[in-house]
Every structure is written in structure tokens, then in C-alpha cells.
C-alpha positions as CSV (number, residue, x, y, z in Angstrom):
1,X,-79.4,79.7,-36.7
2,X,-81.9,76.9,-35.6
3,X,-81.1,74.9,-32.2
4,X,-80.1,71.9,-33.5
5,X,-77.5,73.7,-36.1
6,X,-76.4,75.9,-32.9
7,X,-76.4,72.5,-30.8
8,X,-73.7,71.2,-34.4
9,X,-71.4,74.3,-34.4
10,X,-71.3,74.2,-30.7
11,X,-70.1,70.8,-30.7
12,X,-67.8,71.6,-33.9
13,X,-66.0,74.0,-31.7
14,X,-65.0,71.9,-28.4
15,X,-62.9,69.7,-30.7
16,X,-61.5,72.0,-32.7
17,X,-58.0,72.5,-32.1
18,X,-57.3,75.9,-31.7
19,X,-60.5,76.2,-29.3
20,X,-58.6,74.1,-26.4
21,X,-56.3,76.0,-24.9
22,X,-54.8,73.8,-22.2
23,X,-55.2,71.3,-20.3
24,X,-53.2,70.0,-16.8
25,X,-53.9,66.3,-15.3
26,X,-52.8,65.3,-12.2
27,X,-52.5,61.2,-11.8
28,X,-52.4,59.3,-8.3
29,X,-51.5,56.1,-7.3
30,X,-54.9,54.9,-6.9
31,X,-56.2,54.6,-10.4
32,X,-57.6,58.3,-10.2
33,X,-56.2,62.0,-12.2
34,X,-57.7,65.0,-11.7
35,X,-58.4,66.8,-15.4
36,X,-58.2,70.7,-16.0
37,X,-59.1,71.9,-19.2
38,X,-59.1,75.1,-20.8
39,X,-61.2,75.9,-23.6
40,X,-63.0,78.7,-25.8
41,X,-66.7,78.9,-25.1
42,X,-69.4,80.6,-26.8
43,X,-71.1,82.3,-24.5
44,X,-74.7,84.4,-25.1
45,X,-76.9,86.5,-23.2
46,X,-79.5,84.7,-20.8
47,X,-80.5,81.3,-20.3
48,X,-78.7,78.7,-22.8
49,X,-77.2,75.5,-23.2
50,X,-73.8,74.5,-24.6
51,X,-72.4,70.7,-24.5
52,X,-68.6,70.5,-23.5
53,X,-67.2,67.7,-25.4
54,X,-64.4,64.8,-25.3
55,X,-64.3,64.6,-21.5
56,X,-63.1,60.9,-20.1
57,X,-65.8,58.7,-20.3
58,X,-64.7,57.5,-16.5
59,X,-65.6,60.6,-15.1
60,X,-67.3,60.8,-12.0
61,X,-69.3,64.0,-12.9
62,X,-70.6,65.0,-9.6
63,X,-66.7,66.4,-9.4
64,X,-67.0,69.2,-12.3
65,X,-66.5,72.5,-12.0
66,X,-66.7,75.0,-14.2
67,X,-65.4,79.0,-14.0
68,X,-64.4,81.9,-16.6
69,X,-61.7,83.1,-15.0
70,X,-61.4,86.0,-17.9
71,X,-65.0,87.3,-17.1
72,X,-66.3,89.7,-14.3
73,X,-69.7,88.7,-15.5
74,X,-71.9,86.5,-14.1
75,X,-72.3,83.1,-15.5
76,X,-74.3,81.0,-13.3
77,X,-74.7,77.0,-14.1
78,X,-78.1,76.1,-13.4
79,X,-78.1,72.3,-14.5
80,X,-75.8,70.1,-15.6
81,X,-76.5,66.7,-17.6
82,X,-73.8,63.9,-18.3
83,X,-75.0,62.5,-21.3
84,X,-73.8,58.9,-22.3
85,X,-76.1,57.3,-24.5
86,X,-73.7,57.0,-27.7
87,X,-74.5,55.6,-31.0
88,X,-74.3,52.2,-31.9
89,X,-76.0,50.3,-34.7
90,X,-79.5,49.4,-32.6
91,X,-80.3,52.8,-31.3
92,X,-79.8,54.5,-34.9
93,X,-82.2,51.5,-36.3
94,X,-84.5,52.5,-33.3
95,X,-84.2,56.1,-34.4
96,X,-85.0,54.7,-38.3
97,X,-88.0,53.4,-37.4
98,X,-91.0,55.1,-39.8
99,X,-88.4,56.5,-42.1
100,X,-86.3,55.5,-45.0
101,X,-83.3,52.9,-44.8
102,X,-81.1,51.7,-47.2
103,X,-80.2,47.6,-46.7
104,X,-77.6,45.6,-48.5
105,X,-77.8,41.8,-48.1
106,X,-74.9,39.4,-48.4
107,X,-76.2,38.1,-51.9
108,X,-76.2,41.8,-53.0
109,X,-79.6,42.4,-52.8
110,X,-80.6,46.3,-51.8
111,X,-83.5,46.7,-50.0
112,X,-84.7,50.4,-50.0
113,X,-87.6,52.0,-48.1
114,X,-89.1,52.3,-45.1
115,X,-88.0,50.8,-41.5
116,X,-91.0,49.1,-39.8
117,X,-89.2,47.3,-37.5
118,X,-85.9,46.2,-35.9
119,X,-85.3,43.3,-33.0
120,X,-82.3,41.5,-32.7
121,X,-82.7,38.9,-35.1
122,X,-84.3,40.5,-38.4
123,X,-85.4,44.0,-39.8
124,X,-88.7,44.5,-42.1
125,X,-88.5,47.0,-44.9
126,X,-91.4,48.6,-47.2
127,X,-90.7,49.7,-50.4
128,X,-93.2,50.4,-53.0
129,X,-97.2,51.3,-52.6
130,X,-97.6,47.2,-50.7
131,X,-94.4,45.5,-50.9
132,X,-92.6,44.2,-47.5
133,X,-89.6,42.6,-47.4
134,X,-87.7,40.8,-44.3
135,X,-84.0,40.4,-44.2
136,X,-82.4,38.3,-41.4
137,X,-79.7,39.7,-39.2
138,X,-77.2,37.1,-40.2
139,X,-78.5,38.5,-44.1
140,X,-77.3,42.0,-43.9
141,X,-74.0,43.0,-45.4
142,X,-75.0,46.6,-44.2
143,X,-77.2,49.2,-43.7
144,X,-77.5,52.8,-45.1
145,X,-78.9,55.6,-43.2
146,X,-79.2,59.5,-44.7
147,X,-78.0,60.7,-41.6
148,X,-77.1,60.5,-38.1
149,X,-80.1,61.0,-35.6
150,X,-80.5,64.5,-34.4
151,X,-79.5,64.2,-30.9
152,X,-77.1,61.0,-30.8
153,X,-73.6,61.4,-29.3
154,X,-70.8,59.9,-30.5
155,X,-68.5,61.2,-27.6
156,X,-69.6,61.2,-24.0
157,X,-70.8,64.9,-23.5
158,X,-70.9,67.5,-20.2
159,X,-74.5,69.7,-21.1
160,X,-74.8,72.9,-19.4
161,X,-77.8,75.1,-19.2
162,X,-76.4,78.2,-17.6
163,X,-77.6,81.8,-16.8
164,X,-74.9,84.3,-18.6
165,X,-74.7,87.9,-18.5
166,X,-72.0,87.6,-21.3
167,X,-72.7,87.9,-25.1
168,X,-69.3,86.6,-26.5
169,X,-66.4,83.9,-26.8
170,X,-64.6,83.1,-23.1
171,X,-62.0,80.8,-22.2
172,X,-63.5,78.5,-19.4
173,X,-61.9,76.3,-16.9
174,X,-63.3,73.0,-16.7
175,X,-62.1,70.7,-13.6
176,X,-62.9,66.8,-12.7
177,X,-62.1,63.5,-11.3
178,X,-62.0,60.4,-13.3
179,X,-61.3,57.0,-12.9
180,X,-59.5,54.5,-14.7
181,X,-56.2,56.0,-15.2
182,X,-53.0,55.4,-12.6
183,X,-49.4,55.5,-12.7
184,X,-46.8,53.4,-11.1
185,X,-42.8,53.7,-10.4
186,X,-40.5,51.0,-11.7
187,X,-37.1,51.0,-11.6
188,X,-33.9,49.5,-13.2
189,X,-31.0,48.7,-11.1
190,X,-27.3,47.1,-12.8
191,X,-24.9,46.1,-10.6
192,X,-21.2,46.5,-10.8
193,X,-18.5,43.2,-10.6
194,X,-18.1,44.4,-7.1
195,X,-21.7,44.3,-5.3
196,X,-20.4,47.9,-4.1
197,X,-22.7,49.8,-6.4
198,X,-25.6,50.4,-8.4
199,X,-26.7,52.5,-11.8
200,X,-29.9,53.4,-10.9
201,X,-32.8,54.3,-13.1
202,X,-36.5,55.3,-12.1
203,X,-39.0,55.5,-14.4
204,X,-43.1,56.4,-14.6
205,X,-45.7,54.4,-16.1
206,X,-49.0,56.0,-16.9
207,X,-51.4,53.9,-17.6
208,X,-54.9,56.2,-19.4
209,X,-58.2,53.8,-20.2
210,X,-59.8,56.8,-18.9
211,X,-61.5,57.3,-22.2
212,X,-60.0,60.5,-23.2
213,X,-56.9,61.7,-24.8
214,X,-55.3,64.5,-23.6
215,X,-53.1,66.7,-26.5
216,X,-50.3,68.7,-25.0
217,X,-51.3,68.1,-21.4
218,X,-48.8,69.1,-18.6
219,X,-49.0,66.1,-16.5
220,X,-48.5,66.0,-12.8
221,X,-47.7,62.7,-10.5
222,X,-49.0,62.2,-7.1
223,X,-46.7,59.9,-5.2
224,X,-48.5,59.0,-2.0
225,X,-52.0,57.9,-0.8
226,X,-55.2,60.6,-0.4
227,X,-58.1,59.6,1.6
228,X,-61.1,58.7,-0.5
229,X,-64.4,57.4,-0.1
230,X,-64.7,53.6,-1.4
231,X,-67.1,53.8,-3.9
232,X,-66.8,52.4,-7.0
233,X,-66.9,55.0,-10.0
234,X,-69.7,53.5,-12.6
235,X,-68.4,54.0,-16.2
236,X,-70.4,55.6,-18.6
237,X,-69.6,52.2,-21.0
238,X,-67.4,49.9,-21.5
239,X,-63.8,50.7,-22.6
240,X,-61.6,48.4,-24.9
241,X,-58.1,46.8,-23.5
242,X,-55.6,48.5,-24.2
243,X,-53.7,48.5,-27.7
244,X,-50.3,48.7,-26.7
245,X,-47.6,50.1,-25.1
246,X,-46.1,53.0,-26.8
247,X,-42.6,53.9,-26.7
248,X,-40.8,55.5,-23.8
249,X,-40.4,59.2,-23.8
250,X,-37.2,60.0,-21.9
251,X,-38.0,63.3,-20.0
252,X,-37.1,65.1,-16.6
253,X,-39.3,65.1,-14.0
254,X,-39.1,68.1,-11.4
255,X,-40.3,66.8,-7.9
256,X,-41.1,68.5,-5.2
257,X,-43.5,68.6,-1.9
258,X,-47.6,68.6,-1.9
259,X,-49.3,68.5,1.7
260,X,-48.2,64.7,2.8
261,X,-47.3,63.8,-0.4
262,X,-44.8,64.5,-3.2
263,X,-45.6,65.6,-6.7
264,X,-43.6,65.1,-10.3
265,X,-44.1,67.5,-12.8
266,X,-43.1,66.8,-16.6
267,X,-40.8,69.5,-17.7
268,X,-42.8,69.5,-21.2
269,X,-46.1,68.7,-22.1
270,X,-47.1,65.4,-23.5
271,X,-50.0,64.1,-25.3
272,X,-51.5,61.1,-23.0
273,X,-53.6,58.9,-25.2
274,X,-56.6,56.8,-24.8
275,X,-55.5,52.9,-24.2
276,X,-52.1,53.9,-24.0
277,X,-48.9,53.6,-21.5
278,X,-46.8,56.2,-21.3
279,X,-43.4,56.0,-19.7
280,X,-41.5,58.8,-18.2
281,X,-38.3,59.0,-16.8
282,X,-38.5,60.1,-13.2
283,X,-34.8,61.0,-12.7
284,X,-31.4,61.3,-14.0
285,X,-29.9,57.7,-13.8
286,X,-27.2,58.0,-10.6
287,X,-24.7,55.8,-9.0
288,X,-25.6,54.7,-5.5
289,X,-23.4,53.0,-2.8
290,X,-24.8,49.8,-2.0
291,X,-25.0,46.7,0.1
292,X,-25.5,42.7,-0.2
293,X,-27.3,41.6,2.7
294,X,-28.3,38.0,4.1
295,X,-31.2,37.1,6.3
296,X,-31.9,33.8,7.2
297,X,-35.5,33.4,8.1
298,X,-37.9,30.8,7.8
299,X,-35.3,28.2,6.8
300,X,-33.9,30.3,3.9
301,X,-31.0,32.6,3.4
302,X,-32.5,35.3,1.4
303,X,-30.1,37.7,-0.5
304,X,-30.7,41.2,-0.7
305,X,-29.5,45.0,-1.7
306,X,-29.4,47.7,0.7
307,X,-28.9,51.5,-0.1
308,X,-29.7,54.5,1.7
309,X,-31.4,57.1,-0.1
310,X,-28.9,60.1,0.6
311,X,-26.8,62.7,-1.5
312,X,-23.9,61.0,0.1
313,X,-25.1,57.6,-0.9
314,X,-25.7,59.3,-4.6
315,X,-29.7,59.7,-4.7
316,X,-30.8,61.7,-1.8
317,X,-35.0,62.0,-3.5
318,X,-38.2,60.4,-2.5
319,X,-38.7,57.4,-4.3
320,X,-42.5,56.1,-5.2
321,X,-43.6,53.1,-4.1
322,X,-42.9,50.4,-7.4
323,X,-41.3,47.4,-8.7
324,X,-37.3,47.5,-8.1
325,X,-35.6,44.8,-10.9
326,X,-31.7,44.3,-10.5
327,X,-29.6,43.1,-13.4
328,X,-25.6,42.8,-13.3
329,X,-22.9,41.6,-16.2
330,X,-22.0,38.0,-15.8
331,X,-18.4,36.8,-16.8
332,X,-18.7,37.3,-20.6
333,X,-19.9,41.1,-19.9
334,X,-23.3,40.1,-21.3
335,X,-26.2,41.5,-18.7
336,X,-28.4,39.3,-16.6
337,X,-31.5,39.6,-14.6
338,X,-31.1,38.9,-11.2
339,X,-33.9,39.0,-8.8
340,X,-36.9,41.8,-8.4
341,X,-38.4,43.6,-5.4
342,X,-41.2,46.0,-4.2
343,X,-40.2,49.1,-2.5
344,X,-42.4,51.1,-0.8
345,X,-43.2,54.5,-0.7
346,X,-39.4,55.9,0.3
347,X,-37.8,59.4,1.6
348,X,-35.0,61.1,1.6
349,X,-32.5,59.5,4.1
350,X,-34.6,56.4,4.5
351,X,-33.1,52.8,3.8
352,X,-34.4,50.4,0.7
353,X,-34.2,47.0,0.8
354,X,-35.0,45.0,-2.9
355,X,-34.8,41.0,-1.7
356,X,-33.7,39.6,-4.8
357,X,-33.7,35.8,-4.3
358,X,-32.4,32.8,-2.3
359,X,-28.6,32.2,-1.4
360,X,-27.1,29.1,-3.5
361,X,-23.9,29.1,-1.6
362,X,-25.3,30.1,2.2
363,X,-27.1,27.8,3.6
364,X,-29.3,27.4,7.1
365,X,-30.4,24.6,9.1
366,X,-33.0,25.0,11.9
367,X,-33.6,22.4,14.7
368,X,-36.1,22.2,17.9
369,X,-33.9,20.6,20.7
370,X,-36.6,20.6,23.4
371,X,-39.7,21.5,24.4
372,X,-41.3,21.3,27.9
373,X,-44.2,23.0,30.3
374,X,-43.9,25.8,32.7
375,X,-46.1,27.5,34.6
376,X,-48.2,30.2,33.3
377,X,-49.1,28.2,31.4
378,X,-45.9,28.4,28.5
379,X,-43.6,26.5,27.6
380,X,-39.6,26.2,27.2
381,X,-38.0,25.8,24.1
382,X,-34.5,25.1,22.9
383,X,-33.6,25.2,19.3
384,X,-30.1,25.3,16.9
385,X,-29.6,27.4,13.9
386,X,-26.5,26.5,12.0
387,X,-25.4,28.6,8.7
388,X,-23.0,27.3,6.6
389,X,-20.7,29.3,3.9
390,X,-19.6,27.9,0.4
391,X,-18.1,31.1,-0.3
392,X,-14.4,31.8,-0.7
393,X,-15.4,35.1,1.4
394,X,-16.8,35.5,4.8
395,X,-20.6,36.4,4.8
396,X,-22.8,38.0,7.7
397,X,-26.1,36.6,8.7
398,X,-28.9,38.1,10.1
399,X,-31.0,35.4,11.9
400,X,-34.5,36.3,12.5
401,X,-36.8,34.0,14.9
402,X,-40.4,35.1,15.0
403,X,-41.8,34.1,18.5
404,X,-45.7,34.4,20.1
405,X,-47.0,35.4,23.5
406,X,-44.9,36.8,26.5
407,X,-41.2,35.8,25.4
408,X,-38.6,35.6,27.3
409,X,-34.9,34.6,26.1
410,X,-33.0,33.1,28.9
411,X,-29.9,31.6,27.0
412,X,-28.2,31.9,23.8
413,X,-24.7,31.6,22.7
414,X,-24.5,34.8,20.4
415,X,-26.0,38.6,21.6
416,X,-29.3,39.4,20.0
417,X,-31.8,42.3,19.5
418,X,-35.4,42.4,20.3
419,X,-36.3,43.9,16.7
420,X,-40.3,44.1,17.5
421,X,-43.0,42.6,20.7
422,X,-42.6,39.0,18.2
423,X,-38.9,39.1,16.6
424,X,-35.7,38.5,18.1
425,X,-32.4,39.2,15.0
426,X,-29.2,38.0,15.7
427,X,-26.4,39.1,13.8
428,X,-23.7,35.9,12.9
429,X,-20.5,36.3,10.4
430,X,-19.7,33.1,9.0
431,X,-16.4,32.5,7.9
432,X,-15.4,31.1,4.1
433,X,-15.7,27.7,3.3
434,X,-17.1,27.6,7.0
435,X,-20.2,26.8,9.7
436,X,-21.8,29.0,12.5
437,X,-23.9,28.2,15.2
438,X,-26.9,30.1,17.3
439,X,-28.1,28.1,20.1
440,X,-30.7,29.6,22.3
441,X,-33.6,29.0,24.7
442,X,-36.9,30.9,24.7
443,X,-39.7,31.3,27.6
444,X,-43.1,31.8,25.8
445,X,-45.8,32.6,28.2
446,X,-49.4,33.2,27.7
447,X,-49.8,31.6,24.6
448,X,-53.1,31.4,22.9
């Protein structure tokens, strides 16, 4: 067998199906998976080359690695060539040039001979013993080539010249990083009549313009942030947008700890395609206790849910960082969308809070009273918060006043916690159909 039909029946093989094994990808938050994939190689005694096909054509490739686990001979890579240069319709004309074409024009003419040359506007053609014949770009219906250019790719390609002892067909473990490919957590919260509770939903969304697909994969989630370098990983070309969102796959994920992070693991493999999102259903939806909160700050009374993330509250897992959208059933039992949130990165027995919008019926009035010198230099200042309550319910408030330089309050008519060095939160039920008031007076020192 010459090289080039070797170089053919090589390539045949690392996209045949039964020659890949299996592959694993792990996704992170931070548009980043790690690919391992398993596959058949043929291997032969001393120094050869064998391309490794249909890897992501984001791949940074000074991450691969490559072992043959089911060998205890030596295979030893001695160079290793990412090789991105695909076909497209001027490098096969380049690759034309001194040899036969076939050219159909728009008017049906066929122009057949050979290519003498090709630029971005026209192409000129001999046929015959003298005859020439030049057809504009905008002419050409299409062109007809014999064959495809020995050495043209039409997937991005791994090339391996290696130094085997072996003289057979191994399964090989091929491992790298590549870019453009993430996941992301949102989740679905409906409210009962009561504010009391929540059905709560989680689900993954993988997004792959990686450049690959992976059949079968087992796929793995990083939730959490790993130190990397800040470069920028250079594609090998451009990728398309996306086509679409495919449909949901309900499946169970099984969580548990990796180093400072946590990992989700599909139960079942999934095939992950190119310009594709892929949703996966993170956990069983649950029913979690649940609170309505207001905060008044910045002259609005923001609304909000609070939950803590507990077996006793009904969740009790760690929770990615994602979008957080509440609905609940108005009077007529029809749902409606309520407000939306961002949680962060959440464990076990920590609070979430989703802020979901502005109070219509609680209402807050700020007002400076005074402001004067003191030494220091500073200043004195008085000021009046008054909530008001169009509820037929009673409502707690929690005011919070953000404050600069060395503060000191030195009157107010309701108890207060310093929350941080800049915020003091005061905590104010006010009663149905009724009006509370905060009156205090802060010493700010050493203001810049």
C-alpha cells in the first residue's frame, strides 16, 4: 500500500464508528471542556505517522496527550502537527492549477481543459491544441474537479509521527482542552397561593460551538472556577452560529465533590453536537420552604425570595451559579412570570436570595433633614425614612443606608446593625394599611 492510500485508510478508520470506543468531556463554567477520546489505532513497527481525526476545531493543541494504555510497548510521539488548512473552493482551484477542470457557466456553456489561472474575479481555461477561454467569477454556475487534492483536509486533523515498538491495532487515549464550549445553570421556580413555598427545578445548559460532535459521550459538569492563564485560544477557523436549540433531554445528574469544586455526572451517555444546546436536568424537582422578603434601599422596596438550601428546607445540594426565574398561578390558575434573579455559586446550608422586582403596594420615602460641619473634618447628618403599607397584611422592612468614611450613628429611633465598614440595616414591621418611620443621625468623618 502506497502512502497516500495508507494516509486514506488511516483516516477512513478514525471516523468509522466502531473504531471509537469512548469518549468522556468534562465542561466548566468558563467556556472550556476537557475531551477524552478513545479510539482504535493502527499501529506499525518504527517510525510512522497516523492523523487522528474529528477533534474540536477550538482546540488548543499544546494540551494533547496521547497514551495506549493496553500496550507495555513503547510508543514514543516524536512530533505532533495540528493541521487546519481545510478545503474551500480557492485552495482546490490553486491545487487545479496545470491540470484539467471542468467549468459550467450560467448560460450553460462547459468549458473543459486546463486551469491556467484563478484570482478572485475570473478563471482562464485551455482547451484544444491553442484555444483559451476566460469565464468571470460572477459567470460560473460551477466547477468540476476529478478529485480532491491529495493532501487537503476536510476535518481539522491531530498528525503524529511516532516511534512504535508495536506492529498491530491498539486502543489509544487521546486527551485535550478546547475552547468554545460552556455550560450554565438555570432554574425554574412556581410559587404556591401562599408565598410559603416553591417547586423547584434546576436544569443544565450546554452550549458546544467547539467544532466537534461527541456520539455517546459521558459528560461531566464542573460547577465552580479553575485558575487559568488569560490567553485567548486562536481558532483554527471560523465556526457558524448556532442552528438551534435542540430539545431538552430530561436526565439525572449524580453530583458530588472535585478538589474546590463540585462535579455533575450524566447518569447516561449523550451525544453533544456541534452548534447545538443541550439541556439536562440537574435534579429531581423538590419543594422548598420559602420566604418573601422586602428591602428598601436606594429609594425602592425591592421584593424578594429567600430559602435556605437544606434537607430540612427540601434541597439540601450545591447549586451552580445561574439565572433563577420565578413564576406563580394568578387568580384564574393560569401561570405567570414573576420576576428573575442571578444566584451565585451556592452550598449546602447556605441562603439564596432571587430579587424578583419592585413592591407596588410598599412604598419608601427618603429625606435629608440636616446637614452641618464638625471637626475632623466630617460632617453631621440627619435624615427620615418613612415606609408605607397598602397591604391588608403587615410587612417587614429591611432598611439599608450605605454610608462613607468613619461613621458614627449617634441617634436613631429604631435599633440597627452595622451589616459591613459602609452599611448600617434596620429592620422595621410596618403594619396594614399603615406608615413607619426611621429617623436617625450619622457622624461621617474623614471623608474623601
Amino acid at each position: 500500500m502506497n502512502g497516500r492510500a495508507m494516509w486514506i485508510a488511516l483516516a477512513l478508520l478514525m471516523v468509522a464508528p466502531e473504531a471509537r470506543s469512548e469518549v468522556e468531556i468534562t465542561v466548566y463554567n468558563q467556556d472550556l471542556a476537557l475531551v477524552k477520546d478513545t479510539r482504535k489505532l493502527i499501529f506499525e513497527q518504527g517510525v510512522t505517522e497516523i492523523p487522528f481525526t474529528d477533534v474540536a476545531s477550538a482546540i488548543d493543541p499544546t494540551t494533547v496527550t496521547l497514551t495506549v494504555p493496553d500496550s507495555t510497548m513503547g510508543v514514543r510521539l516524536l512530533e505532533q502537527n495540528y493541521r487546519y488548512d481545510l478545503v474551500s473552493a480557492d485552495k482546490i482551484l490553486a491545487n487545479y492549477l496545470g491540470r484539467t477542470i471542468r467549468a459550467l457557466s450560467k448560460q450553460g456553456r462547459v468549458s473543459e481543459g486546463k486551469l491556467l489561472s484563478a484570482d478572485a474575479t475570473s478563471l482562464t481555461i485551455e482547451y484544444g491544441d491553442s484555444g483559451l477561454t476566460t469565464l468571470t467569477r460572477a459567470e460560473l454556475a460551477n466547477v468540476e474537479y476529478p478529485s480532491l487534492p491529495a493532501g487537503m483536509l476536510i476535518r481539522p486533523t491531530l498528525v503524529w509521527k511516532l516511534q512504535s515498538e508495536l506492529s498491530r491495532a491498539a486502543f489509544a487515549e487521546v486527551s485535550y482542552l478546547t475552547g468554545r464550549i460552556g455550560w450554565h445553570a438555570e432554574y425554574v421556580a412556581v410559587l404556591d397561593s401562599s408565598d410559603s413555598s416553591l417547586r423547584l427545578s434546576g436544569w443544565a445548559s450546554i452550549d458546544n460551538q467547539s467544532g466537534a460532535t461527541y456520539v455517546e459521550a459521558r459528560i461531566n459538569l464542573v460547577a465552580g472556577e479553575v485558575n487559568r492563564i488569560r490567553e485567548e485560544l486562536r481558532p483554527a477557523f471560523m465556526i457558524a452560529d448556532p442552528l438551534g436549540v435542540r430539545a431538552g433531554i430530561t436526565a439525572r445528574m449524580e453530583e458530588r465533590p472535585l478538589f474546590e469544586y463540585h462535579l455533575y455526572t450524566l447518569s447516561d451517555p449523550s451525544t453533544l453536537h456541534n452548534n447545538e444546546t443541550k439541556q439536562l436536568a440537574l435534579f429531581q424537582p423538590a419543594t422548598v420552604r420559602t420566604d418573601r422578603t422586602y428591602t428598601y434601599e436606594d429609594g425602592k422596596v425591592r421584593v424578594s425570595l429567600e430559602f435556605l438550601n437544606s434537607p430540612e428546607a427540601g434541597l439540601g445540594i450545591p447549586l451552580p451559579r445561574g439565572k433563577f426565574r420565578v413564576m406563580k398561578a394568578d387568580s384564574d390558575g393560569a401561570l405567570q412570570f414573576i420576576g428573575e434573579d442571578r444566584i451565585a455559586h451556592t452550598a449546602m446550608n447556605e441562603k439564596v436570595r432571587a430579587r424578583l422586582g419592585n413592591a407596588f403596594d410598599v412604598v419608601g420615602e427618603r429625606k435629608h433633614l440636616s446637614l452641618r460641619k464638625i471637626s475632623g473634618p466630617g460632617v453631621e447628618e440627619e435624615f427620615e425614612i418613612r415606609l408605607r403599607n397598602h397591604k391588608s397584611t403587615d410587612v417587614t422592612v429591611a432598611v439599608i443606608e450605605h454610608l462613607i468614611g468613619d461613621w458614627t450613628i449617634t441617634e436613631t429611633t429604631v435599633p440597627y446593625e452595622k451589616s459591613d465598614y459602609r452599611t448600617a440595616e434596620w429592620r422595621v414591621t410596618v403594619p396594614a394599611n399603615g406608615e413607619s418611620t426611621i429617623g436617625y443621625t450619622v457622624r461621617q468623618k474623614n471623608i474623601d
